[in-house]
C-alpha positions as CSV (number, residue, x, y, z in Angstrom):
1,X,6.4,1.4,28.9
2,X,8.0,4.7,28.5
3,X,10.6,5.7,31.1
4,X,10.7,8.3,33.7
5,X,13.7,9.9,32.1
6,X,12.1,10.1,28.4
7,X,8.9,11.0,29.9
8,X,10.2,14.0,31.8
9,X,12.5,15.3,28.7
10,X,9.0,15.2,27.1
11,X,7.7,17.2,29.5
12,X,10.3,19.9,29.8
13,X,10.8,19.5,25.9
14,X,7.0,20.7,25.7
15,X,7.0,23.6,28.4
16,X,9.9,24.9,27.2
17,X,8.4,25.1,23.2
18,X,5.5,26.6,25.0
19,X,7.3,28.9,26.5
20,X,9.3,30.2,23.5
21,X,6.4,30.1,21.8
22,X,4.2,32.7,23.8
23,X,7.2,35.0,24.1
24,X,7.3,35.2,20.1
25,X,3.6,35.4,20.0
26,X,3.1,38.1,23.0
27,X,6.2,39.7,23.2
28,X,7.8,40.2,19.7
29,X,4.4,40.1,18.1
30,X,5.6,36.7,15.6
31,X,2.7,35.2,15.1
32,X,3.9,32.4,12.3
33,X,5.6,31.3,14.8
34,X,2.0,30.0,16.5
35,X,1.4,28.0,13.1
36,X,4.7,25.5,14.0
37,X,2.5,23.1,16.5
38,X,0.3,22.9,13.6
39,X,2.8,22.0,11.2
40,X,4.2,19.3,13.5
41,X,0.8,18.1,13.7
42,X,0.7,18.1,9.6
43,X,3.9,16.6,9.0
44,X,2.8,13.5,11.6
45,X,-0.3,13.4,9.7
46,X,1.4,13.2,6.4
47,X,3.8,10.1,8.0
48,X,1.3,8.1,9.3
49,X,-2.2,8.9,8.1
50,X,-1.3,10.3,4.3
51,X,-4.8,9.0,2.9
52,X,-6.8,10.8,5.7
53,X,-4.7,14.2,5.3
54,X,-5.6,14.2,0.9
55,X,-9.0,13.8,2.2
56,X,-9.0,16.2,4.9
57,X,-7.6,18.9,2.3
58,X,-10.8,18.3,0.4
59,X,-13.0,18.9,2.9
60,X,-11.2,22.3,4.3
61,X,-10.3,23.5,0.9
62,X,-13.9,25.2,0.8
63,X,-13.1,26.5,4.0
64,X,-9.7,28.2,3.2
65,X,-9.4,31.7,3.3
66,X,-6.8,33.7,0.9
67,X,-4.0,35.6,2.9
68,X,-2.6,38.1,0.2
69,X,0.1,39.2,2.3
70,X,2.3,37.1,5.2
71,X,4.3,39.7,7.6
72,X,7.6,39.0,7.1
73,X,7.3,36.8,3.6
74,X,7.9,39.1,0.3
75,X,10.2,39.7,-2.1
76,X,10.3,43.6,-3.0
77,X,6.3,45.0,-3.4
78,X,5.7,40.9,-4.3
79,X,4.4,39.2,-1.2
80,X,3.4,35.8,-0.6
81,X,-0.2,34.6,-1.0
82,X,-1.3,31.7,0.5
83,X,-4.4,29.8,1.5
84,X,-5.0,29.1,4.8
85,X,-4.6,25.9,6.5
86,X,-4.8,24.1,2.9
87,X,-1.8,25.8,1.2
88,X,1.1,24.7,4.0
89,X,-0.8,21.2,4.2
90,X,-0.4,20.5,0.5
91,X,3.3,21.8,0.6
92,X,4.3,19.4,3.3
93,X,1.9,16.9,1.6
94,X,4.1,17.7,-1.9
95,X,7.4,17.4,0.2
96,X,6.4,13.7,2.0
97,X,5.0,12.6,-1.9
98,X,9.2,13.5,-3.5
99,X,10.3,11.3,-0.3
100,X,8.6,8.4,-0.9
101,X,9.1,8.7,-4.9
102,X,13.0,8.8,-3.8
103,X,12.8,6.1,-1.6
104,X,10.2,3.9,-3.3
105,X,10.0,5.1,-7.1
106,X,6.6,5.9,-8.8
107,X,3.9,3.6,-10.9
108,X,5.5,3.5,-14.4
109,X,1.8,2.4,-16.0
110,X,0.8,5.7,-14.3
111,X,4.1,7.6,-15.4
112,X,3.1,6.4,-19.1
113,X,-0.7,7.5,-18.8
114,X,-0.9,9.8,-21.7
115,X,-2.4,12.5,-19.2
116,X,0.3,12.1,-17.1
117,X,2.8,12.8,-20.1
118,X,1.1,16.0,-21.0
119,X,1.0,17.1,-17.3
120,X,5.0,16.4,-16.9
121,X,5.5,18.4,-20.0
122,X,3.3,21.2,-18.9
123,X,5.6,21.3,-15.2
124,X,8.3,21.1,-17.0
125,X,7.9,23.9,-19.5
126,X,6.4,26.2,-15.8
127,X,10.2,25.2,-15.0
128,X,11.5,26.5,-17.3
129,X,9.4,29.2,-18.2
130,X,10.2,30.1,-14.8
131,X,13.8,30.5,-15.0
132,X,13.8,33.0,-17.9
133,X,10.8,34.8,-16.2
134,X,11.4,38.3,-15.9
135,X,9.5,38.1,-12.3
136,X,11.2,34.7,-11.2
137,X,10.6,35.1,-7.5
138,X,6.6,35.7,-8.7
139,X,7.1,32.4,-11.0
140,X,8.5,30.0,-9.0
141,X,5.9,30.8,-6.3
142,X,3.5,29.4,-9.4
143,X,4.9,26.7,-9.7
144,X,4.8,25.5,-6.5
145,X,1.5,26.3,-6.0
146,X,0.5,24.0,-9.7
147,X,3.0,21.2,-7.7
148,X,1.4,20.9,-4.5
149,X,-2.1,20.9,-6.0
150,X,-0.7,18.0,-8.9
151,X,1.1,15.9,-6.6
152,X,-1.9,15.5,-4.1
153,X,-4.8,15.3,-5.6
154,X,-3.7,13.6,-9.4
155,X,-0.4,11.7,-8.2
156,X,-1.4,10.7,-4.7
157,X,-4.9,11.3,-5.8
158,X,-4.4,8.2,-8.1
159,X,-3.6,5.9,-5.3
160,X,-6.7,7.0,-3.4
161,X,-9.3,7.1,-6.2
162,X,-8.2,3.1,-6.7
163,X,-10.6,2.3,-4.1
164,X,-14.5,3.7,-4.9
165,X,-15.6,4.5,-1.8
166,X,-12.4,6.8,-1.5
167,X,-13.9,8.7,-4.8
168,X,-17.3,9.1,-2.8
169,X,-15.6,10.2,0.3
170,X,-13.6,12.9,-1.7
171,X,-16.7,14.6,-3.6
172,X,-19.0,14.2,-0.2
173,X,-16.1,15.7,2.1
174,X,-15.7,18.8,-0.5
175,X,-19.4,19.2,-1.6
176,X,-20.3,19.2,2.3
177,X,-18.1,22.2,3.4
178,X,-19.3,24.0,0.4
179,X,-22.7,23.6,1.4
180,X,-21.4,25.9,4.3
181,X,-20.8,28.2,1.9
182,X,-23.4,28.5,0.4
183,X,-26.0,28.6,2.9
184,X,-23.3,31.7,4.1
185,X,-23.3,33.5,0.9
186,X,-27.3,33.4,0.2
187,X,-27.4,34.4,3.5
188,X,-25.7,37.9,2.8
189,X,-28.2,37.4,-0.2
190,X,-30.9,37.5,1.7
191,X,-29.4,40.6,3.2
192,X,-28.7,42.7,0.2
193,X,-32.2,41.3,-1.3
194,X,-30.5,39.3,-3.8
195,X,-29.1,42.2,-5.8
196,X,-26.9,41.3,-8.6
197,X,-23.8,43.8,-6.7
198,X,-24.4,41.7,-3.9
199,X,-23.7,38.5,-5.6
200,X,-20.4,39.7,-6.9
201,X,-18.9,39.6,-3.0
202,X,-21.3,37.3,-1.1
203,X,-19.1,34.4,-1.3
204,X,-16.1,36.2,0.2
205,X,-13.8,35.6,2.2
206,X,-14.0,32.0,1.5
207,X,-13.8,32.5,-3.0
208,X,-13.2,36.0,-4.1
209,X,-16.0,36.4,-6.4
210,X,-19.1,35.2,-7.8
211,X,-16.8,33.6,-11.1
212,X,-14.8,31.7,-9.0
213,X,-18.0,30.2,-6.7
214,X,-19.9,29.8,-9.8
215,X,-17.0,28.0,-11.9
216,X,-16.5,25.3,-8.2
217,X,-20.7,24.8,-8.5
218,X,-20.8,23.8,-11.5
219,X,-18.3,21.0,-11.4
220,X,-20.1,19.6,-8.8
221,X,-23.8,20.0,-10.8
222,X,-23.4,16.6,-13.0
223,X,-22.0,14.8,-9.8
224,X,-24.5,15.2,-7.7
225,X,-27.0,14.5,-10.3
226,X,-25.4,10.9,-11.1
227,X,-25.2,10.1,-7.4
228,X,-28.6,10.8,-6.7
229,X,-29.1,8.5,-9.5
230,X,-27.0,5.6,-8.3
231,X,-29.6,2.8,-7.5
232,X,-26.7,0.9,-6.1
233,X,-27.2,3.5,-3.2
234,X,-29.4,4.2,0.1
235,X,-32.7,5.7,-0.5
236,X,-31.3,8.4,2.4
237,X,-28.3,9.3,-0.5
238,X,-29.9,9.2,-3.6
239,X,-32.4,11.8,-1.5
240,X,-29.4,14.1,0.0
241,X,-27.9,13.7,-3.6
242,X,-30.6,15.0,-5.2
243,X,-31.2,17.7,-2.5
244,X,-28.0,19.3,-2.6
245,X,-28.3,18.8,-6.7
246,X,-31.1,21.5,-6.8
247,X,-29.1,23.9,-3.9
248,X,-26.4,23.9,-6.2
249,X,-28.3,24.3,-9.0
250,X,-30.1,27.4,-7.4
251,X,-26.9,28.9,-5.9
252,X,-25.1,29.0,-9.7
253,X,-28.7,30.7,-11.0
254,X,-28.1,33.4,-7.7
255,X,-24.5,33.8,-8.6
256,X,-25.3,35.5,-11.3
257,X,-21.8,33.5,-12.9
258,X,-22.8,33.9,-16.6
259,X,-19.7,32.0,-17.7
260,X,-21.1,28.9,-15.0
261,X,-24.3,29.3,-16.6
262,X,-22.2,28.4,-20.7
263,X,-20.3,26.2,-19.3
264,X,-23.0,24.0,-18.1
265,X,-25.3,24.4,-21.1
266,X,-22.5,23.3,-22.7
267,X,-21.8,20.2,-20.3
268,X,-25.5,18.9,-21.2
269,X,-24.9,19.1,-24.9
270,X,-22.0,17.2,-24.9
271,X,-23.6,14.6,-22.5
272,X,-26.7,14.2,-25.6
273,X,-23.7,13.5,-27.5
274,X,-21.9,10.9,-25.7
275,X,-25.4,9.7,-25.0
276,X,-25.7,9.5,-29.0
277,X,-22.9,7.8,-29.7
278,X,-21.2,9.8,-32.2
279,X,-17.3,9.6,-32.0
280,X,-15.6,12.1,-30.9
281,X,-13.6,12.8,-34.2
282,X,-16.6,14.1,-35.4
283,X,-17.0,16.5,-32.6
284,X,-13.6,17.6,-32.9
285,X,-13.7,18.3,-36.5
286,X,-17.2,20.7,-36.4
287,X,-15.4,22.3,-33.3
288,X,-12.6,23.1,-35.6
289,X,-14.8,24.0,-38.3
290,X,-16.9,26.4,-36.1
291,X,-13.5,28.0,-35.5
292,X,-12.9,28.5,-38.6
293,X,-15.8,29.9,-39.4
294,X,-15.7,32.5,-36.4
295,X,-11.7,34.0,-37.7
296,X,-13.1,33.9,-41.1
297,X,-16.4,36.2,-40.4
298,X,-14.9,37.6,-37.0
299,X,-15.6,41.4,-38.5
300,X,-19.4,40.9,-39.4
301,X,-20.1,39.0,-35.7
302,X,-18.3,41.3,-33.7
303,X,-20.6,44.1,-35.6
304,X,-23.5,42.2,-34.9
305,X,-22.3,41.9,-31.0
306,X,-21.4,45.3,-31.1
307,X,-25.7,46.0,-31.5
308,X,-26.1,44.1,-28.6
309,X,-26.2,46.7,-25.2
310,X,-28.0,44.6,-22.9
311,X,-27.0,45.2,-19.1
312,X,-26.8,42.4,-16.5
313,X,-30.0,42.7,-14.5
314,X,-32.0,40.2,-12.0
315,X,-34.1,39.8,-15.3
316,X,-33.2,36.2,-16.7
317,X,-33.7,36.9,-20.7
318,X,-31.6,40.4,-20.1
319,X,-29.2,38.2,-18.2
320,X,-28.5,35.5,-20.8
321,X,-28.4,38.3,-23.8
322,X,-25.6,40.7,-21.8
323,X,-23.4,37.5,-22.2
324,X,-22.8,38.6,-26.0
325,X,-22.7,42.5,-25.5
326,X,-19.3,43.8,-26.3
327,X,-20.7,47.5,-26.6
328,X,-21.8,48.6,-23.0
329,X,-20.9,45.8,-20.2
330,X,-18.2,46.8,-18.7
331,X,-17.1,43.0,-17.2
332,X,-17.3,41.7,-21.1
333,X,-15.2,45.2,-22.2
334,X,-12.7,44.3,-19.6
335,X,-12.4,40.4,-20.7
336,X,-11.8,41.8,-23.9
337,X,-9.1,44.2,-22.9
338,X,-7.5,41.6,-21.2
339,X,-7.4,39.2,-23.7
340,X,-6.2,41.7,-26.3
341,X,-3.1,42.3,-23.8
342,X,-2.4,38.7,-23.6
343,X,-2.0,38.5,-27.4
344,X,0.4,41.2,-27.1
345,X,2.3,40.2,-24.8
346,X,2.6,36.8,-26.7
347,X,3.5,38.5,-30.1
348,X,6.5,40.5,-28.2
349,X,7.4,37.2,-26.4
350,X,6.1,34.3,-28.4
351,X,8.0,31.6,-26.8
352,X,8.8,31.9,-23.5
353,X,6.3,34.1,-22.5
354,X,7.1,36.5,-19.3
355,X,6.6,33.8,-16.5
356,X,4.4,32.1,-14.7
357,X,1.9,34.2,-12.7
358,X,3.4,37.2,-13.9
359,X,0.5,38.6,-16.2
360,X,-1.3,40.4,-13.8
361,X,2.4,42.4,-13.2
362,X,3.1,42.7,-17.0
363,X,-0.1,43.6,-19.2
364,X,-0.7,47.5,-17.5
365,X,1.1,48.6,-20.3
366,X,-0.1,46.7,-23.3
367,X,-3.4,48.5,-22.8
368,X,-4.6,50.6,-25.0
369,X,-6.6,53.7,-24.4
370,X,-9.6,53.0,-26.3
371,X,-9.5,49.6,-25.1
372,X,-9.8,50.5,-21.2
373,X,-13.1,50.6,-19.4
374,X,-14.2,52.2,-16.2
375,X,-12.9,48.5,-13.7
376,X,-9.1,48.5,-15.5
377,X,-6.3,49.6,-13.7
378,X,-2.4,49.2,-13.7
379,X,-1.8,48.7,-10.4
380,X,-1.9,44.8,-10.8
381,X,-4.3,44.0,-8.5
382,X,-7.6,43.3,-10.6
383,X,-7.2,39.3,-11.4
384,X,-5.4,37.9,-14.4
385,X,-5.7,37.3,-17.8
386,X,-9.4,36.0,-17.6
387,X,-8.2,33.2,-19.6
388,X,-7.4,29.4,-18.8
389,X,-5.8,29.5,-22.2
390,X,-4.4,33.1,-23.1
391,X,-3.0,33.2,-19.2
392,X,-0.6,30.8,-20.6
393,X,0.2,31.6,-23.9
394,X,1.1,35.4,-22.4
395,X,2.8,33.7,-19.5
396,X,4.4,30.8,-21.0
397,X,4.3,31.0,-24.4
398,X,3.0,28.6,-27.3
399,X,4.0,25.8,-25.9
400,X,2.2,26.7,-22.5
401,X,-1.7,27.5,-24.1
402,X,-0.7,24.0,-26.3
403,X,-0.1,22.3,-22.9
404,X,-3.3,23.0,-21.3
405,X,-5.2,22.4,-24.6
406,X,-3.8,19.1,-25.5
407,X,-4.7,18.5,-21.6
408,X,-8.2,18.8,-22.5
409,X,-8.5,16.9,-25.4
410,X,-6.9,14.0,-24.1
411,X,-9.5,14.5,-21.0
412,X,-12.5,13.7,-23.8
413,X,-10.8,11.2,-25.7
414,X,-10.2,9.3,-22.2
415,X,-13.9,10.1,-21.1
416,X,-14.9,8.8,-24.6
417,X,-13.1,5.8,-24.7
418,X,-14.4,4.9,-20.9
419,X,-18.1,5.7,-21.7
420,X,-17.7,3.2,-24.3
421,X,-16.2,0.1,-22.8
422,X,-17.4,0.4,-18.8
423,X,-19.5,-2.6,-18.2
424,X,-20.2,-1.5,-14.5
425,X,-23.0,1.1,-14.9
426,X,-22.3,2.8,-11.3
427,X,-18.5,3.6,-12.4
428,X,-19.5,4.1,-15.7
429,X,-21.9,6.8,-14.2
430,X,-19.1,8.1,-12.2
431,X,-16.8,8.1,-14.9
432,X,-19.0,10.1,-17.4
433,X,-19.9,12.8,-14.6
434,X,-16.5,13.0,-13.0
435,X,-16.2,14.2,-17.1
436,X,-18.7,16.3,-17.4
437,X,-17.9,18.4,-14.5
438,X,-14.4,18.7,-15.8
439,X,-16.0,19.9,-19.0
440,X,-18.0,22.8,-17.4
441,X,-14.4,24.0,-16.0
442,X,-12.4,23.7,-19.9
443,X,-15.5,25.8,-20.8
444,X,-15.3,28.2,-17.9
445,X,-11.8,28.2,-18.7
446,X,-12.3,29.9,-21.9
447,X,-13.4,32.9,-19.8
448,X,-12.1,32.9,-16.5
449,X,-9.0,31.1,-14.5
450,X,-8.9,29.7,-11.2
451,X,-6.2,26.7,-11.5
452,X,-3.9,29.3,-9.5
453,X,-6.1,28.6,-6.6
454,X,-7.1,25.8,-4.4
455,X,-11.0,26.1,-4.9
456,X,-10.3,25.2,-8.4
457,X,-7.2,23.0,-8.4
458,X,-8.2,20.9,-5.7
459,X,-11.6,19.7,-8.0
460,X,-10.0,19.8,-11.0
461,X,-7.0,17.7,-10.3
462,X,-8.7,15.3,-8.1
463,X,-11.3,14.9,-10.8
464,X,-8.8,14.1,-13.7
465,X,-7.2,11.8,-11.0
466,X,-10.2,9.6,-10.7
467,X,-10.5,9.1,-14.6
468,X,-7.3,8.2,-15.0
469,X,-7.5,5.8,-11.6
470,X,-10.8,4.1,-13.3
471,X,-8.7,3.9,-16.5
472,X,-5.6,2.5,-15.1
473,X,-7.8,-0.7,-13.8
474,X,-6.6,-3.9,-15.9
475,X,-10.2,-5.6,-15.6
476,X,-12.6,-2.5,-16.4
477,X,-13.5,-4.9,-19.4
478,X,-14.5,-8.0,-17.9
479,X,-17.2,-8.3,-15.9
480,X,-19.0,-5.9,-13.6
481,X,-17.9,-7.3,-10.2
482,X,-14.5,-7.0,-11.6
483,X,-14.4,-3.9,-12.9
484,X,-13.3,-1.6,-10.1
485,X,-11.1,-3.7,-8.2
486,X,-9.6,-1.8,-4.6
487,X,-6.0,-2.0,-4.4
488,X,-3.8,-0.8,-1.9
489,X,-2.7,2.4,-2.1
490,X,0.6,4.1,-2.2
491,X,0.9,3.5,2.0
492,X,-0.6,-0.2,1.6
């Protein structure tokens, strides 16, 4: 029973919070201060109900709308971006998750996880990249932001994913608030009769442009396909599976996302070839080969891309062809120019790069004039390097591009290795389409990057965290019943 006496501070405790709280709102015009009931709410969430709060982020991460600017929170003409509710969620999510690794320690089998290595290194070297950045404040931010999305949805996420159901839950909670989205952004379709300028800002507020929409589909394409596979499953899923299969399908085809389109072309050819069986050394040493092939005739193709002036269009065949037309398209021209900085900016600062998140502040003047197209600018504000690899190897240096890279290769020599020796078709299936959606990101990587934000991070991150959760299960050999044992997680 609680007493009179507590029960009345509580009360007065509460009016007088209330009170204080409308005279900051109403009369000195602080509205942050309005966001503090919902942080106690978080922080009690993040106590008591962790599990619930990693899924809930998954489900409103769709949802989240990017604030550019906070009154009151910058640093010189920098100011603070953040997504809203999921960015101060995942910090005080981040914050709870160094708590209980003080108090309780971490998994060591996890800590020794070979993708858990490269990830360490990669935070490490943001550190440190960080401290010698010549925008620290801009950095630091950055590495935050790569912190909060790690520690919740690959850390935390790890604990989580150890049950099955909790991987279901995670993919069904995200893919059903994007499904809002969608139906929202062919709805302003509709309105501007599915023009292709239309489909560059139909998506927004909730993702800034078609890319970044057309990057999150596409991850979600090969999931949905395996679920509405999974016999193991109601008729009433396998159906919704399916259904929301083809609206995603159809909503990449209207985003008009060229670089979705790749990246999932890609994704089906290197299903055939996990399919086939061929080991993956193979694949690795005709990838390297191609790339050889490419710097060793890089004059004659870019030439023979250089014919190439067809203009994106609602026409399908014109569509796919502009992809390779380096002559007139000015989104191709601009990719270009931004890559071309990047690699300037690493020859002047090979190994340390100029700091995290700090390209978009640095390349203006590593542009040249025959270089620039009608959309550049030097003002900072027209997106980054375009690159999931050249980002970091102008921002961090070498060792950064070598972080994310060696990331993805050991991503497909774990996916290999798991498609391989699963017994249990249903996480087998999970396994290899958890992978492939990863894949149509590295891919989409080569031309875009999103990792910066939550649409991307909180996918990508959870995704890696559930093929390194089935991995980490000592049975996945034995039998099938056996192979996915729940275990507690990091509250249980």
């Amino acid at each position: 029973m609680v007493s009179r006496k507590n029960l009345a501070l509580f009360y007065l405790f509460s009016l007088g919070f209330l009170a204080a709280d409308v005279w900051l709102m109403l009369i000195k015009g602080n509205f942050l201060f309005g966001l503090l009931p919902l942080g106690l709410l978080i922080v009690y969430a993040a106590l008591f109900s962790l599990n619930e709060l990693i899924l809930a982020v998954a489900f409103l991460t769709p949802l989240s709308i990017r604030i550019t600017e906070l009154p009151g929170l910058s640093l010189g003409n920098v100011g603070i971006g953040v997504s809203l509710p999921t960015s101060p969620i995942m910090l005080c999510i981040l914050l709870i998750f160094i708590l209980l690794v003080i108090q309780n320690g971490y998994d060591s089998k996890i800590l020794k996880h070979s993708a858990t290595i490269i990830i360490l290194f990669s935070i490490t070297w943001i550190f440190v990249t960080s401290v010698t950045s010549t925008m620290p404040f801009v950095s630091f931010k950055f590495l935050i932001d790569r912190c909060w999305g790690i520690a919740t949805f690959y850390f935390l996420g790890i604990y989580l994913f150890r049950k099955r159901k909790n991987i279901y839950k995670f993919v069904w909670l995200y893919v059903a608030s994007f499904t809002i989205v969608i139906f929202y952004t062919i709805f302003r379709q509709v309105q501007g009769h599915f023009s292709e300028k239309v489909s560059h800002f139909a998506m927004n507020p909730f993702y800034n442009d078609h890319t970044a929409y057309g990057a999150v589909l596409s991850m979600f394409i090969p999931v949905l396909f395996a679920f509405s596979m999974n016999k193991s499953s109601k008729s009433f899923s396998r159906f919704a599976s399916f259904a929301l299969f083809l609206l995603f399908l159809a909503a990449v085809g209207l985003s008009y996302s060229r670089a979705s389109w790749v990246s999932l072309i890609v994704a089906f050819g290197i299903y055939l070839l996990l399919k086939s069986g061929i080991k993956l050394k193979y694949i690795f040493a005709t990838l390297c080969i191609a790339i050889t092939l490419f710097f060793t005739f890089k004059t004659q193709i870019i030439m023979r891309l250089e014919r190439n002036d067809s203009q994106v269009s609602q026409k399908l065949g014109t569509e796919i062809e502009s992809i390779s037309n380096i002559s007139s398209d000015a989104s191709n021209l601009e990719r270009l120019n931004r890559w071309s900085c990047a690699y300037r900016m690493f020859l002047d600062k090979p190994f340390l790069g100029y700091g995290p998140g700090t390209y978009s502040f640095q390349y203006a003047p590593y542009q040249l004039s025959y270089e620039r197209t009608i959309i550049s600018t030097n003002l900072g504000n027209g997106g980054n390097a375009h690159s999931e690899y050249l980002g970091p190897l102008a921002e961090q240096g070498i060792l950064g591009m070598a972080s994310f890279l060696a990331l993805a290769v050991i991503t497909f020599i774990l996916a290999f290795r798991l498609h391989k020796k699963l017994l249990d078709k249903e996480v087998k299936n999970i396994a290899t389409a958890i992978f492939l959606g990863l894949v149509t990101y590295f891919i989409h990587g080569a031309m875009n990057n999103f990792l910066d934000t939550d649409k991307a991070a909180v996918p990508f991150w959870g995704f890696l965290g559930i093929l390194v959760a089935i991995d980490l299960q000592k049975n996945y050999l034995e039998e099938p019943t056996n192979n996915f044992k729940s275990q507690n997680t990091i509250h249980g």
